[in-house]
C-alpha positions as CSV (number, residue, x, y, z in Angstrom):
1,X,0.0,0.0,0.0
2,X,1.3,3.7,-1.0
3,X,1.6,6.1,1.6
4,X,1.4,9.5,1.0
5,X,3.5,12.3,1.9
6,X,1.7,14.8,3.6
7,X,2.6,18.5,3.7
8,X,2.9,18.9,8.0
9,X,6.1,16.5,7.2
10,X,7.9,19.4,5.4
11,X,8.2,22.6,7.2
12,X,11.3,23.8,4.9
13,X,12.1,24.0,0.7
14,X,14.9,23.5,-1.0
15,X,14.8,24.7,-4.9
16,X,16.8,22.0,-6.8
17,X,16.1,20.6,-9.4
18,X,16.1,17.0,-10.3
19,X,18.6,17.4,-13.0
20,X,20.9,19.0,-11.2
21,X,20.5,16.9,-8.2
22,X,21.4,14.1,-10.9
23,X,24.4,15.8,-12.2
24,X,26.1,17.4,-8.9
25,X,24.8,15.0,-6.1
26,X,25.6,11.9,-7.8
27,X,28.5,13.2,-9.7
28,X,29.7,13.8,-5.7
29,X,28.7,10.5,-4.2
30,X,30.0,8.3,-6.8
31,X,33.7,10.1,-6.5
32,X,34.1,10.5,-2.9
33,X,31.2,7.6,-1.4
34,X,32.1,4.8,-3.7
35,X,34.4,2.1,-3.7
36,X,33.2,0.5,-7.2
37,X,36.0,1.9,-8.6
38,X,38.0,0.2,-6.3
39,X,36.9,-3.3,-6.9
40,X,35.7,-3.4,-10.0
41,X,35.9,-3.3,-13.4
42,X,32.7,-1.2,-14.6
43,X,31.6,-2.3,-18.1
44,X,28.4,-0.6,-19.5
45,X,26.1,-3.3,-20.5
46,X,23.3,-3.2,-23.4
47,X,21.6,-6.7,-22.6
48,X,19.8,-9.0,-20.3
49,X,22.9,-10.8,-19.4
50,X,26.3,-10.7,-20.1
51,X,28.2,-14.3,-20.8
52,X,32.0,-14.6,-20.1
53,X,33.6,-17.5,-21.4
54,X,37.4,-18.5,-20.6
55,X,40.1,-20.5,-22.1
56,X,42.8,-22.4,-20.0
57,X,46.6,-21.5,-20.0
58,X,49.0,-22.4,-22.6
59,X,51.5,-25.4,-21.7
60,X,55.2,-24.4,-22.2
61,X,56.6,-24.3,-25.4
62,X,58.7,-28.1,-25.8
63,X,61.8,-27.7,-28.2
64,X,61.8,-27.9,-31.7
65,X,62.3,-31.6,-33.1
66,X,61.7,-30.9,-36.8
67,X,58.0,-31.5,-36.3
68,X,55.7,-28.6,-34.5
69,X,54.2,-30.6,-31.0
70,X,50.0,-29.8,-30.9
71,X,50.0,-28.0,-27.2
72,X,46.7,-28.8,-25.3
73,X,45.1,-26.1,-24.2
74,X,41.8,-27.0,-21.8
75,X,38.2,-24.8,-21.7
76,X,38.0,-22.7,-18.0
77,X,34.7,-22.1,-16.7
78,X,32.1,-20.2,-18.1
79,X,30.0,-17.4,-15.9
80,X,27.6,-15.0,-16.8
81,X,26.1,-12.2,-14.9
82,X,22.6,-11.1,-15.0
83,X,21.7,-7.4,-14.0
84,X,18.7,-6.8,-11.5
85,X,16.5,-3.9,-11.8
86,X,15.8,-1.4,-9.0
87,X,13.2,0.8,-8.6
88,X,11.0,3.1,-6.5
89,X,8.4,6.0,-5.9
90,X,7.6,9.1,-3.9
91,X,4.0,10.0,-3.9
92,X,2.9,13.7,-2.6
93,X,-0.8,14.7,-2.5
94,X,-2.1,17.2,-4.5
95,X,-2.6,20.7,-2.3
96,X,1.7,20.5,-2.7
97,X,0.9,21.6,-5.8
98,X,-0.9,24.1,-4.8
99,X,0.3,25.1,-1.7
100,X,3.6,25.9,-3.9
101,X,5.7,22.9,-2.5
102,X,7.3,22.1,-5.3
103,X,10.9,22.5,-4.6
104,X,10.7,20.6,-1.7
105,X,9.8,17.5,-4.3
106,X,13.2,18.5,-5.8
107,X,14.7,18.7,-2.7
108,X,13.6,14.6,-1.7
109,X,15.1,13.5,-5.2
110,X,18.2,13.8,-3.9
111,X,17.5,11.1,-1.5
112,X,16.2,9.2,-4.1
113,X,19.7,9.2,-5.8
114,X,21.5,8.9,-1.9
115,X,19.0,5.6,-1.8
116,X,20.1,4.7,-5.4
117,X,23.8,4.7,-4.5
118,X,23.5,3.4,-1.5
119,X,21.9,0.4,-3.0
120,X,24.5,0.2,-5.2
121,X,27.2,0.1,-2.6
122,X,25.8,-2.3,-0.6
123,X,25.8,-5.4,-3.8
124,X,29.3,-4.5,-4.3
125,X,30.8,-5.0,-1.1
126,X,28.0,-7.9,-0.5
127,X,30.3,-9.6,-3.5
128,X,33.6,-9.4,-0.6
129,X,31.1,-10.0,2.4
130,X,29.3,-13.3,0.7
131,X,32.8,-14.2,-0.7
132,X,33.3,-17.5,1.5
133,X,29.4,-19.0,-0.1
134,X,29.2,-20.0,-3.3
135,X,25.3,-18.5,-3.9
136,X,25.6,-15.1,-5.6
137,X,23.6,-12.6,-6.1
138,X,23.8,-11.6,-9.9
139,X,26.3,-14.9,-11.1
140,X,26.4,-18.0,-12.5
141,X,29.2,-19.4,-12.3
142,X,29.7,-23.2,-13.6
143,X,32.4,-24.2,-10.9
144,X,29.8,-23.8,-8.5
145,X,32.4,-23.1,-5.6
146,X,32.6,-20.0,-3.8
147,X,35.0,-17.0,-4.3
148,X,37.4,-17.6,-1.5
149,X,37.7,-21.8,-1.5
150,X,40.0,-24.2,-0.4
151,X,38.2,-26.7,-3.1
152,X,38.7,-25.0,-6.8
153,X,38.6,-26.6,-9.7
154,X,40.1,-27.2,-13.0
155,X,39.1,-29.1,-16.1
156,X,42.7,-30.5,-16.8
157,X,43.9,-33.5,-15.0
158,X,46.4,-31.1,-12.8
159,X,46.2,-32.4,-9.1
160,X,45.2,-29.3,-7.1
161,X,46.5,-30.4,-3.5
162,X,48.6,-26.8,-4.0
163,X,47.7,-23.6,-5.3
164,X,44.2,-23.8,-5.5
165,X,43.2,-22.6,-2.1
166,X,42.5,-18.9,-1.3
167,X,40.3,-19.5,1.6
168,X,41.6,-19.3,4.9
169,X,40.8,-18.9,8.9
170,X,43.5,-16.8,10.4
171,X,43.1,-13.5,12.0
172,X,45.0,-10.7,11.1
173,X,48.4,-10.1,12.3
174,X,52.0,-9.6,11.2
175,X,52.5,-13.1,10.4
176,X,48.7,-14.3,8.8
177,X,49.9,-11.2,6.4
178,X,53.2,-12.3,5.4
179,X,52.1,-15.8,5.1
180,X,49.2,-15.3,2.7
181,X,51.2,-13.1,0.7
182,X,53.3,-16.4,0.1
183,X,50.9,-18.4,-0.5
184,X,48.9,-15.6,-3.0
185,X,52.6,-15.8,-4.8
186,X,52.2,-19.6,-5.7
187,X,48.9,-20.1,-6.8
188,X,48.5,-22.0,-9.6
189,X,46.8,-21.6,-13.2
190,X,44.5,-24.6,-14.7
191,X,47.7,-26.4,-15.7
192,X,49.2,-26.5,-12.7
193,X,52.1,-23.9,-13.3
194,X,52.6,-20.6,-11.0
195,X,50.6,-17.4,-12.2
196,X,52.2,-14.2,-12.6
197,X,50.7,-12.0,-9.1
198,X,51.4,-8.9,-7.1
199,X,49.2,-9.1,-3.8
200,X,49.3,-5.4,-2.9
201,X,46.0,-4.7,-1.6
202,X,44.8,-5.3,2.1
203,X,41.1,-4.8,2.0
204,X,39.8,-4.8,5.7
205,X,36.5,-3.5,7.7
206,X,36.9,-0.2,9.6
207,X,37.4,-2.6,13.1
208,X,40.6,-3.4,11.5
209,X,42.0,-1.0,9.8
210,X,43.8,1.0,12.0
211,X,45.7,-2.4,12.8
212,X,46.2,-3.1,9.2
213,X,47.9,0.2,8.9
214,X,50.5,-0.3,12.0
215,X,51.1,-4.1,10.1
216,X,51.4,-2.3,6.5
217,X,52.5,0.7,7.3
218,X,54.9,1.8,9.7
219,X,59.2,0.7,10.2
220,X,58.7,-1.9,12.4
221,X,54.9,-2.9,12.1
222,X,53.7,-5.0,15.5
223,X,57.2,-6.2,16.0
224,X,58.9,-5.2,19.5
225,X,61.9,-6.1,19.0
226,X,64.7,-3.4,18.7
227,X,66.0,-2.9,15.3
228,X,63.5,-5.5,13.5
229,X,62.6,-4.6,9.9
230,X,59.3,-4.8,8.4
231,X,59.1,-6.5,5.4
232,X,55.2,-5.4,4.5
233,X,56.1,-1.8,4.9
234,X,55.2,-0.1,1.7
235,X,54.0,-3.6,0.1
236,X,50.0,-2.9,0.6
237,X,47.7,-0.1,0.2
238,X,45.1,-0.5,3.0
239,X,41.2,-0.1,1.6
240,X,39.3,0.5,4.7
241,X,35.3,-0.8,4.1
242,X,33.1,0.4,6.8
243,X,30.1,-1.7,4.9
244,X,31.9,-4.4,6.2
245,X,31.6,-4.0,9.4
246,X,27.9,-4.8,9.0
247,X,29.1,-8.5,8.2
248,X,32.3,-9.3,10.2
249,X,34.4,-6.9,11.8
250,X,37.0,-9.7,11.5
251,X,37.4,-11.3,8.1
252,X,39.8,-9.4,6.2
253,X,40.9,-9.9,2.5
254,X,44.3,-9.8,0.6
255,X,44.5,-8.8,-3.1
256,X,45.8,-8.0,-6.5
257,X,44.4,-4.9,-7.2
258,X,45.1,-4.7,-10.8
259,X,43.7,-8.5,-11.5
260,X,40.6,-7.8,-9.3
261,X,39.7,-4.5,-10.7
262,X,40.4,-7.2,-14.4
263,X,37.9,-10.0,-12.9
264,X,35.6,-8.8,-10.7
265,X,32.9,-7.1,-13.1
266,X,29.9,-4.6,-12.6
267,X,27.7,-4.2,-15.1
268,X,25.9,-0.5,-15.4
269,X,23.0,-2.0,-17.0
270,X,20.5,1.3,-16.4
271,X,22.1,4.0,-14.0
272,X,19.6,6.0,-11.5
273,X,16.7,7.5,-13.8
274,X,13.7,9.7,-12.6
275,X,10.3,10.4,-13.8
276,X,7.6,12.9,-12.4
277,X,4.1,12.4,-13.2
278,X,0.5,12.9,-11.8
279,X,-2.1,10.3,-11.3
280,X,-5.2,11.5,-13.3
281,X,-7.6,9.6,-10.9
282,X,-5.9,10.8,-7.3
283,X,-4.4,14.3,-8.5
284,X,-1.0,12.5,-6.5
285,X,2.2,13.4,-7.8
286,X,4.8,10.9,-8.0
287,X,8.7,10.6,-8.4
288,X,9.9,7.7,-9.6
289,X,13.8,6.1,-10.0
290,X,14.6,3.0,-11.7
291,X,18.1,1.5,-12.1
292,X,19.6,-1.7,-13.0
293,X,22.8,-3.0,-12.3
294,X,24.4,-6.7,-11.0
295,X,28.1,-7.7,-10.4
296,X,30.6,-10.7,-9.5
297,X,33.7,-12.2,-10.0
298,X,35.0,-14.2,-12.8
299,X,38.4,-15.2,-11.3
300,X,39.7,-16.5,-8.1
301,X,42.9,-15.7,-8.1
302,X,42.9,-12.2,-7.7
303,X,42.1,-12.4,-4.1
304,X,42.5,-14.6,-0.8
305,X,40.0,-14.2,2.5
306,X,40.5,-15.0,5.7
307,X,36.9,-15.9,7.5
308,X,38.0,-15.4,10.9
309,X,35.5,-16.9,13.8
């Protein structure tokens, strides 16, 4: 059922206008309240769904013997993502009209957009706070494993005892970050052979990022010891996620941030839109948005989490 917004609920106006409200206020939240940008790849999308299929790594090159050598080269997996639509309304009686109200209507679109991008936000850190189940949101993905697993898969015959684990339990500390970093450095492509990766991203909740700073970012980090050098110093930038907290305050998340921002896709299927119309039955004016958007990852191996309990 609608509920109207009645004119007691507005004792002050605001003369903006919707466009501008559109162009400014979004412009603003986007740039300085976003961290899309940070984690993903934004592609503009003109369909239903988008389809991303994948091809396997080329096996080394043998030497020459006179005759070329076929090289194998196996299928990956296939994903696709499938944007969701979004969508809303205002509704204001008529004596607003009248009563010469109209610039506070202008005034509540902006929290229409706040709303729109605040919706926004949420699926994409959702994608990092989710990251340890393997039910998504917008994908399909056909290895059917979550994003941070100890149990991925390959279609070659490769044993994958090592390097093809990015899940992991321990909290954070000097030495969880020093090991992971190791252990991002041999993972593994579908063949079995070691991937080229630069784990320089620390991507933490709010509760921990002042402790992911000392680790990251100071001479000695948490060690005590006089004269003890710290290795991670100037290794990671720290991305501090205070969505996250809403989640854990304790998982935490180590990454290559140019292979995420590669694999980990959002799709702008319809950005924020508004219409204004009146009801010829009710004499209501209404303010609608719509928007359409979906996201998710196409590749492990850009990023390891620690589910801490």
């Amino acid at each position: 059922m609608a509920h109207p917004i009645l004119a007691s609920q507005f004792p002050k106006v605001f003369d903006k206008r919707i466009r501008e409200i559109q162009e400014n206020v979004w412009e603003d939240l986007t740039k300085t309240e976003s961290h899309i940008a940070d984690l993903y790849r934004v592609i503009k999308s003109d369909s239903n769904v988008e389809e991303f299929a994948s091809v396997g790594a080329v096996p080394d090159i043998p030497e020459f013997n006179g005759v070329l050598q076929s090289l194998p080269v196996f299928p990956g997996f296939y994903n696709k993502i499938e944007p969701k639509e979004f969508g809303g309304k205002l509704i204001y009686e008529r004596k607003f009209l009248d009563d010469k109200k109209f610039p506070v209507m202008m005034a509540d679109a902006e929290g229409l957009f706040t709303s729109a991008h605040r919706v926004r936000e949420k699926h994409a850190v959702k994608g990092l706070a989710y990251a340890f189940s393997s039910a998504y949101d917008f994908l399909t993905s056909e290895e059917g494993v979550a994003w941070c697993s100890t149990a991925h898969l390959t279609k070659s015959q490769v044993s994958t005892t090592t390097g093809f684990s990015n899940a992991g339990t321990s909290a954070l500390s000097k030495t969880s970050v020093a090991a992971q970093w190791l252990l991002m450095r041999r993972f593994k492509n579908d063949i079995g052979e070691r991937i080229s990766i630069n784990p320089d991203l620390l991507i933490v909740p709010d509760s921990l990022g002042d402790k992911a700073e000392e680790i990251v970012g100071t001479p000695s980090g948490l060690y005590s010891a006089e004269g003890t050098i710290n290795m991670q110093k100037g290794r990671f930038k720290v991305l501090r996620i205070k969505l996250l907290d809403d989640y854990s305050t304790k998982n935490w998340f180590m990454a290559d941030s140019r292979m995420l921002k590669r694999m980990n896709i959002f799709l702008d299927r319809v950005k924020p839109e508004t219409n204004t119309w009146i009801d010829v039955n009710t004499l209501m004016t209404e303010i609608s948005i719509y928007l359409r958007f979906g996201c998710g990852p196409l590749e492990w191996r850009c990023i390891a989490g620690m589910s801490v309990t």
